[in-house]
KOLRO-699732 format. One record per residue (C-alpha): residue number from 1; x, z, y. Coordinates in Angstrom, 1 decimal, m for minus. Layout:
REC resi      X      Z      Y
REC  NUM      X      Z      Y
...
***
This chain:
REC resi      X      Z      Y
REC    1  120.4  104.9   57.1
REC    2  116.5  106.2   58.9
REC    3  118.5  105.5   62.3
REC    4  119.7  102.0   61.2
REC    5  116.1  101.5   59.6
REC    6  114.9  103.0   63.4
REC    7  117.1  100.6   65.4
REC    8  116.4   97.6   63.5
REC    9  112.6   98.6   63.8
REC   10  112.5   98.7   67.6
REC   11  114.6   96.2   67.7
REC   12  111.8   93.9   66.1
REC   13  108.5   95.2   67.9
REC   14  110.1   94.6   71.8
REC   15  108.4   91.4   72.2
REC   16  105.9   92.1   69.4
REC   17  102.7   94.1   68.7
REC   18  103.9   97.1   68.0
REC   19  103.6   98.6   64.6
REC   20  101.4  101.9   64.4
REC   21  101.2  104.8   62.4
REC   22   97.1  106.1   63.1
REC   23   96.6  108.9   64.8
REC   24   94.5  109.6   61.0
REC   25   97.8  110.2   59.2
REC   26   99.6  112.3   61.8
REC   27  100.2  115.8   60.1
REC   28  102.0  119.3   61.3
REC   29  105.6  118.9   60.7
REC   30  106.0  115.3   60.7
REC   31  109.2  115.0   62.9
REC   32  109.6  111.5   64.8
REC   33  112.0  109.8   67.4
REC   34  110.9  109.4   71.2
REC   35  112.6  107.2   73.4
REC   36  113.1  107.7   77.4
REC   37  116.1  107.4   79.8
REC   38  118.3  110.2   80.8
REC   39  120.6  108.2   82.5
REC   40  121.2  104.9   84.4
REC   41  119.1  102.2   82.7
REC   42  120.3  103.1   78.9
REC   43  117.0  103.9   76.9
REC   44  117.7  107.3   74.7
REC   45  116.5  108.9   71.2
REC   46  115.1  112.3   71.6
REC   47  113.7  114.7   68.5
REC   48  109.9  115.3   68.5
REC   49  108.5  118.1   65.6
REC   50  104.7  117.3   65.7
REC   51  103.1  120.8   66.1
REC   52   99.3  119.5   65.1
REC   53   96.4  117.4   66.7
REC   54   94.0  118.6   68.7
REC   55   91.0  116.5   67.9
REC   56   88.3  115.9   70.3
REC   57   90.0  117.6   72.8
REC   58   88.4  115.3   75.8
REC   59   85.2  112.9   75.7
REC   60   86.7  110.8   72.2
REC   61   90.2  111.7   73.1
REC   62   92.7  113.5   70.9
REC   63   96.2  114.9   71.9
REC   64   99.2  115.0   68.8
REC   65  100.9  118.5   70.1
REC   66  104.9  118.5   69.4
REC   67  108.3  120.0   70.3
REC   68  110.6  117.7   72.1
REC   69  114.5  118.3   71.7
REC   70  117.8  116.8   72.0
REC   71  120.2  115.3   75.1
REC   72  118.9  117.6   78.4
REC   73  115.5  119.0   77.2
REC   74  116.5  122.4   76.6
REC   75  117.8  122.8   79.6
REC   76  115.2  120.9   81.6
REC   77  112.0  120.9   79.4
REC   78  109.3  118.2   79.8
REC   79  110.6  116.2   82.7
REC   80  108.5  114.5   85.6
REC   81  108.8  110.7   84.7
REC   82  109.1  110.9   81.1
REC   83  105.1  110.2   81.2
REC   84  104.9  106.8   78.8
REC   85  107.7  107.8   76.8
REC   86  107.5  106.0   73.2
REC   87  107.3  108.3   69.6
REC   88  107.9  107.0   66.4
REC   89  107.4  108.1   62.7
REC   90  108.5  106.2   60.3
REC   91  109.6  103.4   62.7
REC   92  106.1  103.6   63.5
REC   93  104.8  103.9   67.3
REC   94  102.5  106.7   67.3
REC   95  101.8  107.5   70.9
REC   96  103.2  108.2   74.3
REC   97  104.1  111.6   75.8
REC   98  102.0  112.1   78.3
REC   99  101.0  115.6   78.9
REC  100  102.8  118.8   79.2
REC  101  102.2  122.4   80.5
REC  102  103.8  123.6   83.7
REC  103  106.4  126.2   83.9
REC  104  106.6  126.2   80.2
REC  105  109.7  127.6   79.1
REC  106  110.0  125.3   75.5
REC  107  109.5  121.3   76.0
REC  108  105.7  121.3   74.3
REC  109  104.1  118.2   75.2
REC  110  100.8  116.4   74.4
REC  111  101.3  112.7   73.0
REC  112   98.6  110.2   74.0
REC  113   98.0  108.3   70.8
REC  114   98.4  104.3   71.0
REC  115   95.3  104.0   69.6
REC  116   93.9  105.2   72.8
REC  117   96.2  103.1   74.9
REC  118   95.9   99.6   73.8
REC  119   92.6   99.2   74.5
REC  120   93.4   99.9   78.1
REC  121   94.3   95.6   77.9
REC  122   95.6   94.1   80.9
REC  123   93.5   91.4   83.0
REC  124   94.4   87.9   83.6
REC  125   95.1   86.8   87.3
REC  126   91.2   84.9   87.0
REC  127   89.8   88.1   85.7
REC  128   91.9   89.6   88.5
REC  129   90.6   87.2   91.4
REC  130   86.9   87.7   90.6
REC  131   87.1   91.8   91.0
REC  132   85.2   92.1   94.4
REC  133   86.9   94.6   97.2
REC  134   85.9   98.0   96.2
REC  135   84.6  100.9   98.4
REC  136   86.7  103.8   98.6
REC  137   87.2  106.3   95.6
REC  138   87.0  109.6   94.9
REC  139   90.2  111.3   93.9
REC  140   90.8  111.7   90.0
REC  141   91.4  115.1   88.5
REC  142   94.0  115.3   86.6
REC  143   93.2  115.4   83.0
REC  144   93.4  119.1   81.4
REC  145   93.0  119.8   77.9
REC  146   92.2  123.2   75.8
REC  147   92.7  124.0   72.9
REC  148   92.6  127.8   71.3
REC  149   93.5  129.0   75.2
REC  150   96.4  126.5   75.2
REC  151   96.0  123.8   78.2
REC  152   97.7  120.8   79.0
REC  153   97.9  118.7   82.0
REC  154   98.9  114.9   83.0
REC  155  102.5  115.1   83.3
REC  156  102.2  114.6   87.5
REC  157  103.6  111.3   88.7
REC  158  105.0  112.2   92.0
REC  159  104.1  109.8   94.6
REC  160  108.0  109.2   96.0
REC  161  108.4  108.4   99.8
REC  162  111.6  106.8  101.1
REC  163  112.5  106.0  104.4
REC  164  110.0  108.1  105.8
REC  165  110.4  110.8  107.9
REC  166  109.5  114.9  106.5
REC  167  107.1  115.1  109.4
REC  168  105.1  111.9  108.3
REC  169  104.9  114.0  104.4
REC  170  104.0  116.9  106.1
REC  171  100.8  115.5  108.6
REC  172   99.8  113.4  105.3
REC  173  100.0  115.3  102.4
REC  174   96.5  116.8  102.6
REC  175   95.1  113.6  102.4
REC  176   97.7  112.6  100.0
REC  177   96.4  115.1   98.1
REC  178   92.7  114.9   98.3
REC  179   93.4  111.6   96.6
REC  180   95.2  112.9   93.5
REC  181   98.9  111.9   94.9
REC  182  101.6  114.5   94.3
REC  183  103.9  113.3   97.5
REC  184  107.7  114.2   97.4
REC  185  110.4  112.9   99.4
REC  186  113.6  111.9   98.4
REC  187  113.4  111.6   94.6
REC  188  113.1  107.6   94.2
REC  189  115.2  105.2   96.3
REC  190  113.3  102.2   96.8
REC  191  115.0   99.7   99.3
REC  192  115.2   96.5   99.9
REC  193  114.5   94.6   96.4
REC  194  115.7   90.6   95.8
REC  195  112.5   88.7   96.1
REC  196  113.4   87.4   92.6
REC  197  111.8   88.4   89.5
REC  198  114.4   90.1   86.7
REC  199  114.4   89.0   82.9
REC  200  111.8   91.1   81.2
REC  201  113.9   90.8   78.4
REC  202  116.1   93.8   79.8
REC  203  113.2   96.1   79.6
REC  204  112.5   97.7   75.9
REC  205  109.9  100.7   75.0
REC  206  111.4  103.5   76.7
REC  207  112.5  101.6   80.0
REC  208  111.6  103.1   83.3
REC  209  109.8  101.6   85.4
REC  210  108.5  102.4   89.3
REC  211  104.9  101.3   90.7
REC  212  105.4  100.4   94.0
REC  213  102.7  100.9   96.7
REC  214  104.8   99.7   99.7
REC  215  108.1   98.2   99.4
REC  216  111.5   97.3  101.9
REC  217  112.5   99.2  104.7
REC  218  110.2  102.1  103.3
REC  219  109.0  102.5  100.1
REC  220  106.4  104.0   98.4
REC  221  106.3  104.4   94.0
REC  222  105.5  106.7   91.0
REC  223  108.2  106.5   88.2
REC  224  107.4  106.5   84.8
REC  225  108.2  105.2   81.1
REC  226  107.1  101.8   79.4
REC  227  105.5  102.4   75.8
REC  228  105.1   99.5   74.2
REC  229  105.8   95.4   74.8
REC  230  103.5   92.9   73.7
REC  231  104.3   90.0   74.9
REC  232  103.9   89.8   78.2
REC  233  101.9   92.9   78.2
REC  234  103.3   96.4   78.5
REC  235  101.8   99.4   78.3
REC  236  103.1  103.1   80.0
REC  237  102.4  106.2   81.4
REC  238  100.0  107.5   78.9
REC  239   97.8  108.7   81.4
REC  240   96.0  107.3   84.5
REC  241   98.5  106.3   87.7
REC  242   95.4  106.9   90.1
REC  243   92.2  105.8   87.9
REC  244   92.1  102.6   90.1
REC  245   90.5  100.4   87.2
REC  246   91.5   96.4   87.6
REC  247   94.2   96.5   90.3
REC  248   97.2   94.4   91.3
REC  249  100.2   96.4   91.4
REC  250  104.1   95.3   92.1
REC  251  106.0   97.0   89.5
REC  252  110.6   97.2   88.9
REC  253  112.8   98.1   86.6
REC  254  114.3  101.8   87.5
REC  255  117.5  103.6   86.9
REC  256  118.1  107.6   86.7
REC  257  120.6  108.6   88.9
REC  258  119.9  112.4   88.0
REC  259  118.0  115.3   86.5
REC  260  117.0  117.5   88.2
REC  261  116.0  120.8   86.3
REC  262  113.3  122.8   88.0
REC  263  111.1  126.4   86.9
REC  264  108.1  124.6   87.6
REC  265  108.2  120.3   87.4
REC  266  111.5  119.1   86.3
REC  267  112.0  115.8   87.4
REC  268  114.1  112.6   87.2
REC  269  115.9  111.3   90.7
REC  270  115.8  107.3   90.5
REC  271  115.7  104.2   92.2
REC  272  114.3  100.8   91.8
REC  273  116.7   98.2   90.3
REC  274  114.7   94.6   90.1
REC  275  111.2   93.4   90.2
REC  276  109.7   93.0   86.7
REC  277  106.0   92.3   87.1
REC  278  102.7   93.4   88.0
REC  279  100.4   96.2   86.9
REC  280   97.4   95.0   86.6
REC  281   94.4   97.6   84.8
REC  282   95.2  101.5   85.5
REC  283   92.7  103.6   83.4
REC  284   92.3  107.1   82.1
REC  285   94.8  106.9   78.8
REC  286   97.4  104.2   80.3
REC  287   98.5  101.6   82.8
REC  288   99.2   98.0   81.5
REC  289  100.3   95.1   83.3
REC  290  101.8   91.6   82.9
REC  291  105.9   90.8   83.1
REC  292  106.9   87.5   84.9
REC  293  103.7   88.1   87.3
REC  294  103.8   88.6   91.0
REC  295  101.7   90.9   92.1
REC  296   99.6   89.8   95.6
REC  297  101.6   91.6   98.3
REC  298  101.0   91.6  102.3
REC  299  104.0   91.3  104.7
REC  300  104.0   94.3  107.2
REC  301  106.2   94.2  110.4
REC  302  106.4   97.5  112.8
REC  303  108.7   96.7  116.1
REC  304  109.1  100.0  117.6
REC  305  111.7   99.9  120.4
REC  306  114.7   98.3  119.1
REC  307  114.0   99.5  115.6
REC  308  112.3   96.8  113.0
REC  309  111.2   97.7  110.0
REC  310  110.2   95.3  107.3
REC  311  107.8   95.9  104.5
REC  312  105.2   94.0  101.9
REC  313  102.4   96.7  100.6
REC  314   99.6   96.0   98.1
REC  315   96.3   94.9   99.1
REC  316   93.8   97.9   98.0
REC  317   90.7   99.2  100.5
REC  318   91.8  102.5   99.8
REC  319   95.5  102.7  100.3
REC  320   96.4   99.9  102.2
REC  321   95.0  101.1  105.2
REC  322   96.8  105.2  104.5
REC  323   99.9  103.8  103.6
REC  324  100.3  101.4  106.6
REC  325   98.8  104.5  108.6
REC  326  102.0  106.5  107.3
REC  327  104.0  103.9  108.0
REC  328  103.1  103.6  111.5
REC  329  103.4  107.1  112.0
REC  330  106.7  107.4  110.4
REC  331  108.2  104.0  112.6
REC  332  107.1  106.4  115.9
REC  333  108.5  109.9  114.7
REC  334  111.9  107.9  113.7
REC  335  112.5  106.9  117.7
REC  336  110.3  109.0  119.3
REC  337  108.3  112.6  119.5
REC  338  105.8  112.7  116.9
REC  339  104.5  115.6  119.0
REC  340  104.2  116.5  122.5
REC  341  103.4  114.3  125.4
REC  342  103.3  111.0  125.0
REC  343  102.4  107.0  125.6
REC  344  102.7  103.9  123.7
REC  345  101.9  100.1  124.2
REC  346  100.9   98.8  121.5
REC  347  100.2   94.4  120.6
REC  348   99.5   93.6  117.3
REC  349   97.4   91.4  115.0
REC  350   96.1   91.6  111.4
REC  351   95.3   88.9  109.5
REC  352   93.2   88.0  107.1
REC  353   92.0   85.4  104.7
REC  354   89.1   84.8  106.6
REC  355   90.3   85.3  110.2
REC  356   92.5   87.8  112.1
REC  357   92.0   91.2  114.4
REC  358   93.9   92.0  117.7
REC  359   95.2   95.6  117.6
REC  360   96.1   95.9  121.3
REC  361   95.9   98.9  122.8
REC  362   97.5  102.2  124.9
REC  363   97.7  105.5  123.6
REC  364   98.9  108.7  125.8
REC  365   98.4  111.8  125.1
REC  366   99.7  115.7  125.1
REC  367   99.9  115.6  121.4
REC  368   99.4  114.2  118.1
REC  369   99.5  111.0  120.2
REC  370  101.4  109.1  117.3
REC  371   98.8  110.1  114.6
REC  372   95.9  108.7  117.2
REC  373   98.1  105.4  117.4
REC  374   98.4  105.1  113.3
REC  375   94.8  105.7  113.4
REC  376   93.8  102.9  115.7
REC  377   95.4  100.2  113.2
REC  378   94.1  102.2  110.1
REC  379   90.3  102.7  111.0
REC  380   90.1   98.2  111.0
REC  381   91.8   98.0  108.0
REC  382   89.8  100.3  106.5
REC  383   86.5   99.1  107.8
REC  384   87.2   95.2  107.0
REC  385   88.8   96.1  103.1
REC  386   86.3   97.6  102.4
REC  387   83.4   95.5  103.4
REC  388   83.3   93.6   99.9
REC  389   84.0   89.7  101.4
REC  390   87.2   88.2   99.6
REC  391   87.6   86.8  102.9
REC  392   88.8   89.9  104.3
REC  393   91.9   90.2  101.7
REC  394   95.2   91.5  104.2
REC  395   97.3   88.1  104.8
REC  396   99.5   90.2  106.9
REC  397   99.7   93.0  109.8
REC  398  102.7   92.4  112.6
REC  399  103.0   95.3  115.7
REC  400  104.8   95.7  118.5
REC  401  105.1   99.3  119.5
REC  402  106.8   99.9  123.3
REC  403  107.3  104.0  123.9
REC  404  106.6  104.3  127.7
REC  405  108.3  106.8  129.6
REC  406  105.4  108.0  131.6
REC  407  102.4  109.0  130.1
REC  408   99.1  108.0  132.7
REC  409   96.0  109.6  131.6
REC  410   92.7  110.4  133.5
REC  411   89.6  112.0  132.5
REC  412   86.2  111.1  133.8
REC  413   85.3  113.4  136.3
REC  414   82.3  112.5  137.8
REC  415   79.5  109.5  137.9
REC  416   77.1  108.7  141.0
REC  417   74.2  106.2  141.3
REC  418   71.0  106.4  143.1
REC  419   67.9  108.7  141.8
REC  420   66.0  106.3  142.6
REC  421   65.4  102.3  142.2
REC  422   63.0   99.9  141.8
REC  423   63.0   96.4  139.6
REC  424   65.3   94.0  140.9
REC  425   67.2   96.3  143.0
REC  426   71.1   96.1  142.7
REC  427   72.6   99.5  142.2
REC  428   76.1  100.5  143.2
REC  429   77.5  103.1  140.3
REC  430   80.3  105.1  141.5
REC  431   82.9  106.6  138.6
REC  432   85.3  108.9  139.5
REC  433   88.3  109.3  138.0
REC  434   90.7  112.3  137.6
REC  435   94.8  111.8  137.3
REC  436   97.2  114.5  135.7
REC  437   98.3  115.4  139.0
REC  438   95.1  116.2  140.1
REC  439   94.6  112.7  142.1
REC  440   90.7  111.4  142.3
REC  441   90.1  107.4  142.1
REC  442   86.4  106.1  142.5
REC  443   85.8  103.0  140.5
REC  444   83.0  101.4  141.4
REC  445   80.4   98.4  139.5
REC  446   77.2   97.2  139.9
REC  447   74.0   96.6  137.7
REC  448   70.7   95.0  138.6
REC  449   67.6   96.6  137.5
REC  450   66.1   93.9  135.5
REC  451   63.0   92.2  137.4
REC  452   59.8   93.8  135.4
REC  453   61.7   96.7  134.0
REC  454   59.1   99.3  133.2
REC  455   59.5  102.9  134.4
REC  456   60.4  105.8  133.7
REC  457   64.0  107.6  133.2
REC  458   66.8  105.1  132.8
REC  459   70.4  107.1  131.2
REC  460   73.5  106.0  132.5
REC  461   76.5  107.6  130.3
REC  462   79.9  106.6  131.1
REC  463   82.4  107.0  128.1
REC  464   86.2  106.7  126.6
REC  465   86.4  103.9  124.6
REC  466   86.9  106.6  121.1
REC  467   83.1  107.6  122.2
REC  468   81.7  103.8  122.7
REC  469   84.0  102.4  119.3
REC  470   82.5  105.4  117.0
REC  471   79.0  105.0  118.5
REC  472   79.5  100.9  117.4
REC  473   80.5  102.4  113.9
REC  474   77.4  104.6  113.3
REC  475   75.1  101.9  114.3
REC  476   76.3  100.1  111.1
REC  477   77.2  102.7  108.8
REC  478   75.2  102.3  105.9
REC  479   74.1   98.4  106.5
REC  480   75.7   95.9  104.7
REC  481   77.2   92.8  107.0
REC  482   75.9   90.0  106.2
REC  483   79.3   87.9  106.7
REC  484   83.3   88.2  107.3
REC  485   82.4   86.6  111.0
REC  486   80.9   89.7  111.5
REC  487   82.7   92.1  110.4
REC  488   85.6   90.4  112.4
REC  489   83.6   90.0  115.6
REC  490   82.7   94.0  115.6
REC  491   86.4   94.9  114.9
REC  492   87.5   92.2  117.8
REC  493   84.9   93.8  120.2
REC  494   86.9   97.4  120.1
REC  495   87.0   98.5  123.6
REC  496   90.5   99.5  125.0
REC  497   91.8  102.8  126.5
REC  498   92.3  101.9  129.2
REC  499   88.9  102.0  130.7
REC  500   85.6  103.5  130.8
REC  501   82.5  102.2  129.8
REC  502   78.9  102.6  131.3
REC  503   76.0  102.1  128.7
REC  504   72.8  101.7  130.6
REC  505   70.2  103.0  127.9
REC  506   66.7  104.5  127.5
REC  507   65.5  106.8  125.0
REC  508   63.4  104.9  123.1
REC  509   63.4  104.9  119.2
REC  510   65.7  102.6  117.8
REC  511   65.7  101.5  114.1
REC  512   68.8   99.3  112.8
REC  513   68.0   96.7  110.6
REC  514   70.8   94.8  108.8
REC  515   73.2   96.8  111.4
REC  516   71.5   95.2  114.3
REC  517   68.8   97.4  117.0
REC  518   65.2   96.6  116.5
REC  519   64.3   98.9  119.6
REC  520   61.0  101.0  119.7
REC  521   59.0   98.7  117.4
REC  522   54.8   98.7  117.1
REC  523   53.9  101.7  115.3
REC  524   53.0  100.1  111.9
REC  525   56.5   98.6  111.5
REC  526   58.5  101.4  112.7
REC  527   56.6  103.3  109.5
REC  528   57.4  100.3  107.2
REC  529   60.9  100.7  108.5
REC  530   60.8  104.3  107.9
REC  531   59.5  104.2  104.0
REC  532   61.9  101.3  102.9
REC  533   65.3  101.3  103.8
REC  534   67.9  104.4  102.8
REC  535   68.6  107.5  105.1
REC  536   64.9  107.1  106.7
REC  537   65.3  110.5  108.6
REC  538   68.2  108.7  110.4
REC  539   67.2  105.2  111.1
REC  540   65.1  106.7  114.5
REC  541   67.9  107.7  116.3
REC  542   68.2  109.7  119.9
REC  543   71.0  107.3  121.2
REC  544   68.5  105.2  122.5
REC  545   68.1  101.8  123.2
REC  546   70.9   99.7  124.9
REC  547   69.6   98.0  127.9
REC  548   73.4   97.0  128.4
REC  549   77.1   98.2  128.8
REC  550   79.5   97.8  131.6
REC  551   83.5   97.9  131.6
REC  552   85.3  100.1  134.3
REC  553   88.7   99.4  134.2
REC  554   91.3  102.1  135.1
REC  555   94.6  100.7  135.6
REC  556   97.6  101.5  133.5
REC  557   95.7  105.2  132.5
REC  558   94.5  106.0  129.4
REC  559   90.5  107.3  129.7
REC  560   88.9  110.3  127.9
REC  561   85.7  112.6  128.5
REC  562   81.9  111.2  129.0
REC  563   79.4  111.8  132.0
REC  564   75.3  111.2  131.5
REC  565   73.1  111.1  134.8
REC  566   70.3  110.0  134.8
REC  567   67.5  107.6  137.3
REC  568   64.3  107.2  137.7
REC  569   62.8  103.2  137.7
REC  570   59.6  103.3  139.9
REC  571   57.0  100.7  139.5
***
């Protein structure tokens, strides 16, 4: 009869507000129902003995402590993914698991009550569209409790890569890491997904359900369990996904395929089934999202070779840029060495709202030349997501990524110029250029001294394009730009590999105002400068004053080192 009263219950609050019994009236040895999947897409009852509350046991938080039981738990404890699932008493929805401590021998887990997690309310697509591009985040610790030298933890979500290769886990996981992600390979399938939205009717509290971060020929999502249905509304996970606030998140319907019992993290092995909607608020205590929503995807296209892989990722300034960075990565170590020599041709565009960015380029190198290529198209991502203009919302990023069979490179080896000039005089500037097999190749260019130039030294430094691009980058760091244009024109003026560049500068105090030089300024402004605008010890920098830069191009080779010489102007 209490199961037929259970049933009929759930049955009831799916599409309803859910019924709750307060956190107020939860008492040691209650016992209650939770609901999760063990297996396929069939939601499950489990047993759950409250144990006690422990009140106040974060910043106006409170954990219900219980023993879980019943179908695989004794064997496999709390399990990886079951973060979200429902518990009842009474018929009553009381909270979500959502905690549990690792390597524990019994299932002990720490139920988030619902109390907590409904007022973590979705936002509406308007609210949605008027959140401005965020600058990057710190990474979230993961949420311990204590309690009379017990301690709990955030059941871990683990960040689930398909399609990618174990190098591409292995170079990332540190950063992976430093954000909060737990990466594992291999324990969600993801693939390729009908474009069509599923009946939101198939999922019930207790239904699994995968976050995706990137989606198609590789896939990136965290599994976990939906609490309650309101509506349209859902909320799951019980704990934070990765603190992101208002966000726009794809989410699917998931089956188990397997458990997989473990000393430390048991986990479940699933995939995704059928899109279901979008998550769109992911706080502290819960995730929520609407059903029947699409979230705001961008198409991604990496031709490497003959192999073309097809993708749509979510539009974040944080991860956007690292997941399409892995992706790149991964697309190179799939058909070619990851490590050891190597080159790559690489034409490609990103586009955005407001305008688009060329990623052409050549990379060669002895190593890691696949992680300096995935850094090339994840440095102007990163820059123009995170610049704050709607405008620069990804549209899409296509490349086209030729291995080369040869790898050219050349280092600057030498720079000649007269010691001497005077204003007006045209001066020849000699740069010489050093092959792998040892072969010299003098480039030469010419600059005019500027009629009236004053004297003194005048610096010629002739540079890889990695030295000019970062030196373009620290003149802005810390100014706001003003508009998309010109956040577009700076990432559209990146210099290429394949040639050197000579800046023609003095060293004159520069100050940057509004990222732009306001070279060696009367003395009363250049302290006016100094008292009011952030970082003042850095706005006077020694790189100088730009008098101007010339391009030296070097063939098919790809350019590194720097030379400085300098000459002397006479009067």
């Amino acid at each position: 009869m209490r199961r037929l009263f259970l049933i009929l219950a759930l049955a009831s609050a799916v599409w309803a507000a859910p019924d709750i019994f307060p956190l107020r009236d939860v008492k040691a040895g209650q016992h209650g129902v939770g609901r999760t999947v063990f297996s396929g897409t069939r939601v499950e009852d489990f047993d759950v003995e409250i144990l006690g509350v422990l009140q106040n046991a974060g910043p106006k938080q409170s954990v219900i402590l219980a023993r879980l039981s019943g179908g695989p738990l004794a064997e496999t404890g709390v399990l990886q993914g079951m973060s979200g699932s429902p518990v009842y008493i009474d018929g009553k929805l009381v909270g979500a698991i959502a905690l549990g401590f690792t390597e524990a021998k019994a299932a002990i887990a720490g139920i988030r009550p619902i109390e907590e997690m409904l007022q973590v309310a979705p936002g509406t697509p308007t609210e949605l569209a008027a959140v401005p591009q965020t600058k990057p985040r710190a990474a979230p610790a993961r949420e311990r409790f204590s309690s009379g030298g017990m301690k709990l933890e955030e059941i871990a979500t683990p960040l689930a890569f398909s399609g990618f290769t174990p190098e591409t886990l292995e170079h990332f996981a540190p950063q992976l890491r430093a954000l909060g992600m737990d990466p594992q390979q291999g324990v969600s399938g993801g693939g390729n997904l009908s474009d069509r939205l599923g009946d939101p009717k198939t999922l019930e509290p207790g239904s699994m359900i995968s976050v995706h971060l990137l989606s198609g020929d590789m896939s990136v999502d965290a599994d976990g369990t939906i609490t309650a249905i309101d509506g349209d509304k859902i909320y799951a996970f019980g704990h934070r996904f990765m603190a992101m606030g208002p966000t726009d998140l794809p989410f699917a319907k998931a089956e188990v395929l397997a458990l997989l019992p473990n000393l430390s993290n048991s986990f479940k092995i699933s995939q995704s089934t059928e899109w279901m909607g979008a998550i769109t608020s992911d706080r502290d205590v819960a995730i929520s999202g609407i059903t029947g929503r699409r979230a705001s995807v961008a198409p991604v296209e990496i031709r490497v070779g003959k192999n073309d892989y097809k993708m749509n990722v979510v539009r974040d300034p944080v991860l956007t840029p690292l997941v399409a960075q892995m992706a790149v990565f991964s697309a190179i170590d799939s058909t070619q060495r990851a490590q050891g020599p190597a080159a790559y041709t690489m034409k490609g565009q990103a586009e955005f709202e407001g305008g688009s960015v060329r990623l052409d380029n050549v990379f060669s190198g002895d190593s890691a030349t696949a992680a300096v290529a995935a850094l090339a198209v994840a440095t102007p991502l990163s820059y123009a997501m995170s610049s704050g203009f709607d405008a620069l919302r990804l549209k899409s990023l296509s490349l086209d990524i030729t291995p080369a069979e040869v790898h050219k490179q050349a280092e600057i080896s030498d720079v000649e110029a007269p010691h001497q000039v005077r204003p007006g005089d045209d001066i020849e500037i000699g740069v010489t250029f050093t092959e792998d097999n040892g072969a010299e190749t003098v480039k030469k260019v010419h600059y005019r001294v500027p009629v009236g130039a004053p004297g003194g030294t005048l610096y010629l430094t002739v540079t890889d394009s990695s030295s000019a691009n970062l030196l373009e980058f620290q003149n802005v760091v810390g100014t706001q730009a003003r508009s998309p244009q010109q956040v577009l024109a700076l990432l559209n003026g990146l210099r290429s590999n394949t040639s050197a560049y000579v800046r023609v500068w003095r060293a004159d105090a520069v100050y940057s105002v509004e990222g732009r030089d306001l070279p060696n300024p009367p003395a009363s402004i250049a302290a006016i400068l100094g008292r009011s605008q952030p970082n003042a010890s850095s706005l006077a920098t020694t790189r100088g004053t730009t008098v101007t830069e010339l391009e030296v191009p070097a063939g098919d080779n790809v350019v590194s080192g720097t030379k400085t010489i300098q000459i002397e102007v006479k009067e």
